[in-house]
C-alpha positions, 0 to 999 in steps of 0.5 A: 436678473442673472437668469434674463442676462444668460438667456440673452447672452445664449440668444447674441452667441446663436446669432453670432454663430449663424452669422459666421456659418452664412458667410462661410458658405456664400464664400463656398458657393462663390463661382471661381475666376476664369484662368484660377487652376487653384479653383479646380484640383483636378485641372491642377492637376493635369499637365499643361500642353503645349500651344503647337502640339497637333490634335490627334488623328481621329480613329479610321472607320472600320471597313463593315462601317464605310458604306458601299459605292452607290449604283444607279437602277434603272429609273422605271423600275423604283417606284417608290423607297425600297425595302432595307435588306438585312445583311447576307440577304442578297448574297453576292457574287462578284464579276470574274474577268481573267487575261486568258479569256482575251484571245485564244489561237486556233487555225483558220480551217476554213484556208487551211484545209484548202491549202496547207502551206497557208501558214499564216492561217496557222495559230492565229491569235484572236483577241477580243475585249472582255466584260463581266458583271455582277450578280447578286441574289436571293435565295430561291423561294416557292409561291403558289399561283393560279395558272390557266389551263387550255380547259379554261380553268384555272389550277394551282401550281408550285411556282419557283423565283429567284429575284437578283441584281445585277451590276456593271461595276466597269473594269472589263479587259482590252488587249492594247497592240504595242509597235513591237507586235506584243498587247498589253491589257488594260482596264476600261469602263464599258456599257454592257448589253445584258440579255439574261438567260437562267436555267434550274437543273437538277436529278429526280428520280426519274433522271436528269432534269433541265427547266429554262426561265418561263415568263408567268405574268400571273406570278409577277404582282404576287413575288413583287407584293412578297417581294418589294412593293417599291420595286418592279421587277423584270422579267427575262422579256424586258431585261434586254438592256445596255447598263451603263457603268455603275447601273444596276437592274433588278430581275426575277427568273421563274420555273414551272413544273419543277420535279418535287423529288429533286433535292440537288438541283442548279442554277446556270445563269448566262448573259454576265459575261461574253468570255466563250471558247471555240473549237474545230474538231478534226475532221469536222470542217470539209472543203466546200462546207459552209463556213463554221461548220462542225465549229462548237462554241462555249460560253460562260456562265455562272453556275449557283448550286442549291441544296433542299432536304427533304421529299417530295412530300414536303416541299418548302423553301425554308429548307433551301440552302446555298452549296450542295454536299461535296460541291462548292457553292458557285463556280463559272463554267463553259458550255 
């Protein structure tokens, strides 16, 4: 008997504990009242704000994360979604407007040197508005193409292009006449008729060298396949159009016959800008000639430097490089 009543006194103690351990954790699991900061020790601890306090700003983005202005291409030539450029691809070159290329005084030769006491054709100031674009390009590259020959074969030739954008990003220059006989100069938006023209000059062995632009259809679907499927891009013949403002066109200039053994060589792109000089050398106009005679006029042009180590061997585009030693990499001359 006394052995029967401890076992069922151990078994009513067991249930009373498992009892007290149930409820005590239902109570734990319990999900907190709304509004109770005791429920929550870590917003307890936290101040309360005030109701009329501003919410803080939030962070400005970083100028490398604001994206670009868009441009606009011409239509014809996107047909399809291009290619993303990794950045320092297309290496930009921006436009390069100065006040000083809005006039410029010379005598009018043709009057004065029939009458010297014609003051008024003396220093005259001419003025003209001014504009320029922006280009944008990639580093000259080397395919090799199968050009026809007068013989009626064909024969592999080295080709070198340059593929680049240009934009008209607005802000030309014209001087404005105030009633006090001084100008102004303000920025206005324009359309630009750009008619390119490239030139690749460089020193061989054999001396100076100077190669213009050259047309080669048979090179056109291979730099596009190479190049960006979704875009078609013009060469030197059908880039002669007007780009309205924010308009941008895509092109690509190519050269033949290119020297091997030249390692310096340039780029001179004209067309970007209408800025030019000219001059009247003394003696250079006679009474009687015609008009303009002996007058040379400059243009200017942006003038892109490249360097390619190496021989006439070896000759690959991987090792071209922007910038020449003792050069800078790009200026804008006249000529």
């Amino acid at each position: 008997m006394a052995s029967v009543f401890r076992m069922t006194t151990g078994v009513a103690l067991a249930g009373l504990l498992l009892t007290v351990c149930v409820s005590g954790g239902a109570q734990a699991l319990e999900p907190a009242e709304a509004g109770d900061p005791s429920a929550d020790p870590a917003a307890a601890a936290q101040p309360e704000q005030p109701a009329n306090e501003p919410c803080p700003e939030p962070p400005m983005p970083s100028p490398a994360e604001t994206p670009k202005e868009d441009v606009l291409p011409v239509p014809e030539q996107i047909l399809g979604v291009p290619r993303r450029l990794a950045p320092g691809v297309l290496i930009k070159i921006p436009p390069d407007i100065q006040v000083s290329e809005t006039h410029n005084r010379q005598d009018i030769v043709e009057l004065v040197s029939i009458d010297p006491q014609l003051e008024w054709a003396r220093n005259v100031d001419f003025r003209r508005d001014v504009y320029c674009l922006e280009f944008e390009f990639k580093l000259p590259r080397l395919i090799t193409v199968d050009i026809p020959q007068p013989s009626g074969r064909l024969q592999q030739k080295p080709i070198w292009y340059m593929v680049y954008r240009v934009t008209n990003r607005g802000g030309a220059l014209r001087p404005v006449l105030e009633d006090d006989g001084t100008y102004r100069i303000e920025s206005v938006d324009v359309p630009v008729l750009f008619i390119p023209t490239f030139y690749l000059e460089g020193k061989a062995a054999s001396g100076e060298k100077r190669y213009p632009d050259r047309v080669i259809p048979l090179a056109k679907p291979i730099i596009q396949a190479r190049e960006d499927r979704a875009i078609q891009f013009f060469d030197s013949t059908e880039t002669a159009r007007t780009l309205q403002v924010g308009q941008s066109m895509w092109g690509v200039a190519m050269w033949e016959d290119v020297d091997p053994t030249i390692n310096c060589f340039s780029i001179i792109v004209a067309g970007l800008s209408n800025a030019y000089k000219w001059t009247d050398p003394p003696g250079a106009y006679k009474v009687g000639d015609p008009v303009g005679q002996g007058r040379v006029f400059q243009r200017k042009m942006l003038k892109i430097n490249f360097w390619r180590p190496g021989d006439e061997f070896i000759v690959k585009e991987e090792y071209v490089r922007m910038g020449q030693p003792g050069a800078v990499d790009y200026e804008w001359i006249y000529r």
